[in-house]
N, C-alpha and C positions, 0 to 999 in steps of 0.2 A: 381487752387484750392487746390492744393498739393497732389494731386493724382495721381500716376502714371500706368499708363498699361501697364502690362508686361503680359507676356506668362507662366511666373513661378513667380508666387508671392507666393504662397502659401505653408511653407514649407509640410504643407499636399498631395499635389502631388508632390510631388519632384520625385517620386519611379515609377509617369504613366507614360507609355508605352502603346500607345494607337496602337497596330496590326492592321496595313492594309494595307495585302498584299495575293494575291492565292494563294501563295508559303507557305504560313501557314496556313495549314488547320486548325481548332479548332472544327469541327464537324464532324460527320459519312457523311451526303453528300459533303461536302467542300472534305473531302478525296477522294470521288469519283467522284468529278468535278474534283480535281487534275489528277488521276490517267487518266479519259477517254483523258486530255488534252494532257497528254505526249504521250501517246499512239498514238493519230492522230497527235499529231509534227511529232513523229517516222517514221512512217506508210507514213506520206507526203514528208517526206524528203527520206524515202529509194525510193520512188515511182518514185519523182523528179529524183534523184540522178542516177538513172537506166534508166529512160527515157532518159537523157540527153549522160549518158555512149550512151545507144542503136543508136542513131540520129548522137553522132562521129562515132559510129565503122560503122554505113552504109552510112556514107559518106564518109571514107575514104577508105572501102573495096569495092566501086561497080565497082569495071572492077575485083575484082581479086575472085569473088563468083557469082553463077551465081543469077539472078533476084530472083528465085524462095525460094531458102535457105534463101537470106533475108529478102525477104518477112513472112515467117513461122519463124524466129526466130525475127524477128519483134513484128510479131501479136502475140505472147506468150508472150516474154517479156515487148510490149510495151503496150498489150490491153488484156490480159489475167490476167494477175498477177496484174494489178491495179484492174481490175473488180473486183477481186474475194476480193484482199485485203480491198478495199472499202466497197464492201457488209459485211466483215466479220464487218468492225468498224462501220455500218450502224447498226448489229446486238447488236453490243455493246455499242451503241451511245443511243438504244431503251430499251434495259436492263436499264442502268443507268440511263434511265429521269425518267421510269416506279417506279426505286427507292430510289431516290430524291424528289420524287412528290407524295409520298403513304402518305395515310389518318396518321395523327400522333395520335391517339387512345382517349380514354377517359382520361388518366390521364393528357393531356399534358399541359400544361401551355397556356394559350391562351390569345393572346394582339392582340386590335384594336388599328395600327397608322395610323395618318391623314395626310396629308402633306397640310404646308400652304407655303406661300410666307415669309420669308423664316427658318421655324423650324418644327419642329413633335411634335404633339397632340399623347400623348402613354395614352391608356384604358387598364388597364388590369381587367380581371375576378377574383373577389375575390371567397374565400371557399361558398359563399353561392347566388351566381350567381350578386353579386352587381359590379360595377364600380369603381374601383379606379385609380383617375387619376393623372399622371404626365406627362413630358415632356421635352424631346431633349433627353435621357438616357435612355438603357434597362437596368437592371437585367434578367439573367436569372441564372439556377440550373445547374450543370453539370448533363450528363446521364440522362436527363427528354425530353422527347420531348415537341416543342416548335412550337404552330400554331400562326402564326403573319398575322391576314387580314387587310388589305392596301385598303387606298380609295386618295382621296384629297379633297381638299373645294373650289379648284381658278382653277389651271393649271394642267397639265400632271406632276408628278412628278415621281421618279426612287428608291426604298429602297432597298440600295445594303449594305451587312455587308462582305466583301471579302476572310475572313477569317471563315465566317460560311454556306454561300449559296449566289444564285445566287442571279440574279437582280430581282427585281417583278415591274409591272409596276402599280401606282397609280393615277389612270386614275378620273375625275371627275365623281358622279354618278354611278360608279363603281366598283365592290369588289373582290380584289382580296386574293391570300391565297399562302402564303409559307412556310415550315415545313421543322426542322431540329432539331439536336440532338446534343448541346455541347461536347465537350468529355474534355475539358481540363480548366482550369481558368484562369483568366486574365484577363485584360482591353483592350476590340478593338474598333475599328473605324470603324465606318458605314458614308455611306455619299449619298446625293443625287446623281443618275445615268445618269439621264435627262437635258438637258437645260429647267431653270425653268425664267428666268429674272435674272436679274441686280444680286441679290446674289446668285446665283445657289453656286459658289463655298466655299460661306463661309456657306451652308446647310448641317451640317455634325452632326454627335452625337456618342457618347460614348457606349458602351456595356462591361455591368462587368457581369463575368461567375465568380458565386465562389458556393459554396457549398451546400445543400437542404438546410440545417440549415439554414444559414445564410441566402439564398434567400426568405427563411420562414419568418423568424423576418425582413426584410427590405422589404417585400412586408406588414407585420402587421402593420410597425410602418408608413409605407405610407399612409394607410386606416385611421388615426388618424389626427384629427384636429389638426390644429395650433397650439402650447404651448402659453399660453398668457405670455407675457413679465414681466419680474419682476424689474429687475434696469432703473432708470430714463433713461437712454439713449436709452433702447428699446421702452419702452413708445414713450419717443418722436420720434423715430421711425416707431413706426404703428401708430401713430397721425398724422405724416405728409401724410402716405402712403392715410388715411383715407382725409386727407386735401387736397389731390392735385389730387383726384378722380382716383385714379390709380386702386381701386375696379371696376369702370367700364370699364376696359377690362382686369383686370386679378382676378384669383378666390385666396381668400384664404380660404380654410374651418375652420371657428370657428371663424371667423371674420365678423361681421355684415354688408350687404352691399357688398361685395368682392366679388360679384358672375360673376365679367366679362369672355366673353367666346372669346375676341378677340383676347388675347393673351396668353403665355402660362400661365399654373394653376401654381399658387410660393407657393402653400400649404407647402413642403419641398423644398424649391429652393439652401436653405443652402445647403443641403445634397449633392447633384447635384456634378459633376464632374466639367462641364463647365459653362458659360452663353450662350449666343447669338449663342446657336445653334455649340457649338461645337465648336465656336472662339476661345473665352477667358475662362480660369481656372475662379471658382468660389469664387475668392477672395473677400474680402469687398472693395481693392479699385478698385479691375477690377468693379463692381457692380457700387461703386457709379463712375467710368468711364463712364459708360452703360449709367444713368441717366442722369446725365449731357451731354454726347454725344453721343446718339445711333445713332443719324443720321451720324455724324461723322466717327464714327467703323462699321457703317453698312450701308450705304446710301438707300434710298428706302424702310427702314423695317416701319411697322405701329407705330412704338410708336415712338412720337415725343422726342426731347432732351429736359430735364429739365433743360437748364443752368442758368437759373434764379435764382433758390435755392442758398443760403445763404449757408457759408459750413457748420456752424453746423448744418444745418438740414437735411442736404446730408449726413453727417459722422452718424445723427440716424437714418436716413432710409434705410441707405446700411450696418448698424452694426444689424439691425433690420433682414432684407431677410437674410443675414448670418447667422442668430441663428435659422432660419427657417430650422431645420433638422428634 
């Protein structure tokens, strides 16, 4: 159909760099999950390391000491000094979860994600307690604490961002709660943590950390309905969307009809970093790629391929989700 998917189409991201890794902290707990880690490497390797010193020097020195000496520089070195070392990183182990895991206060930014089979439902709390929703992509504020409570709607799913905090498990029925505090900006990578089925690994999403400001105006302009279309070829783009019932399972707000909750909400899908959950950049031919073959790039997800479409009607309904910003 003369579209092609790539991974870089867009020269709009040319510049992402999507972080994900432990070794880059980007928040005040990630820095303290770092630090507690090295410490227990540390701590288990001297432990190892000394043990294993102690187990040759007493087997090489037992005719020339008597039993009792190695015995007592045994039991000091080989069950005293791990005791006490362990108990200390037991004490520091309980420090650090105590605060990694502290209430993140009234100002924080608070988002409900869903996990389905296989992308994320993101709710966040607007200024005056309403819903606004997007999907597979966080924003968040630097220096602002951030409560993120986790559920699922099918399976056991995993929301791990590796570079901000730990894993939290999104269990069905469920509610869980993890809290953290960006400290630095950038574009990273969250990903599902659990075996979820068939696409566990292409279950991943985007996280942009950039400034109050800006988090301000791109949490505003989210809360805002659709733009309606103005050049012919968006028209015929939200007319097919309207024509091939794609309203009933995805929402567009300001659009009539468009209220489906199966799949993710495309209110702003333009804006969006990626599609399919983290796959593909959010280009218009990655998109109408998607339509035409989601089964294909994604085997097993709910929406069927539209390969039937005709390519001008494919080129206005994937130039159409594009201007969706």
């Amino acid at each position: 159909m003369g579209w092609q998917i790539t991974s870089q189409s867009n020269p709009r991201y040319d510049s992402m760099q999507g972080i994900q890794s432990v070794f880059e902290p980007r928040s005040i707990q990630a820095d303290a999950i770092l630090a507690l880690s090295n410490w227990v490497f540390a701590a288990g390797s001297l432990i190892f390391v000394l043990v294993m010193a102690l187990l040759a020097w007493a087997i090489i020195s037992r005719r020339r000491h008597p039993p009792l000496r190695n015995t007592v520089f045994i039991a000091i070195g080989g069950f005293a000094f791990p005791a006490v070392t362990l108990s200390i990183l037991m004490v520091f182990t309980v420090l650090v979860s105590l605060h990694i895991t502290s209430p993140a206060g009234e100002n924080a930014v608070r988002i409900h994600v869903t996990g389905h089979m296989w992308w994320w439902e993101v709710q966040y709390e607007g200024p005056d307690g309403e819903r606004i929703e997007t999907a597979n992509e966080l924003h968040l504020p630097i220096d602002r604490p951030v409560s993120i409570t986790v559920t699922s709607e099918d399976v056991i799913h995993s929301f791990w961002i590796p570079s901000l905090a730990g894993k939290v498990d999104m269990i069905p029925g469920h509610v869980n709660e993890i809290t953290f505090t960006p400290t630095e900006a950038g574009v990273m990578r969250g990903q599902c943590a659990e075996y979820c089925g068939l696409q566990h690994a292409k279950m991943a999403f985007y996280v942009v950390v950039e400034p109050a400001e800006q988090f301000d105006q791109w949490l505003e302009e989210q809360a805002q309905p659709a733009v309606e279309p103005v050049p012919d070829l968006l028209k015929a783009g939200q007319q097919a969307f309207v024509d091939q019932g794609c309203g009933s399972c995805h929402a567009v707000r300001g659009l009539p009809g468009a209220v489906g909750q199966i799949g993710p909400d495309l209110t702003h899908v333009g804006s969006r970093l990626s599609i399919g959950a983290g796959w593909l950049d959010g280009s218009v031919g990655n998109l109408a790629g998607w339509i035409a073959s989601s089964q294909h790039i994604k085997p097993g997800n709910r929406m069927p391929s539209f390969d039937r479409l005709d390519g001008k009607t494919l080129r206005a309904l994937a130039a159409w989700l594009e201007s969706l910003e």
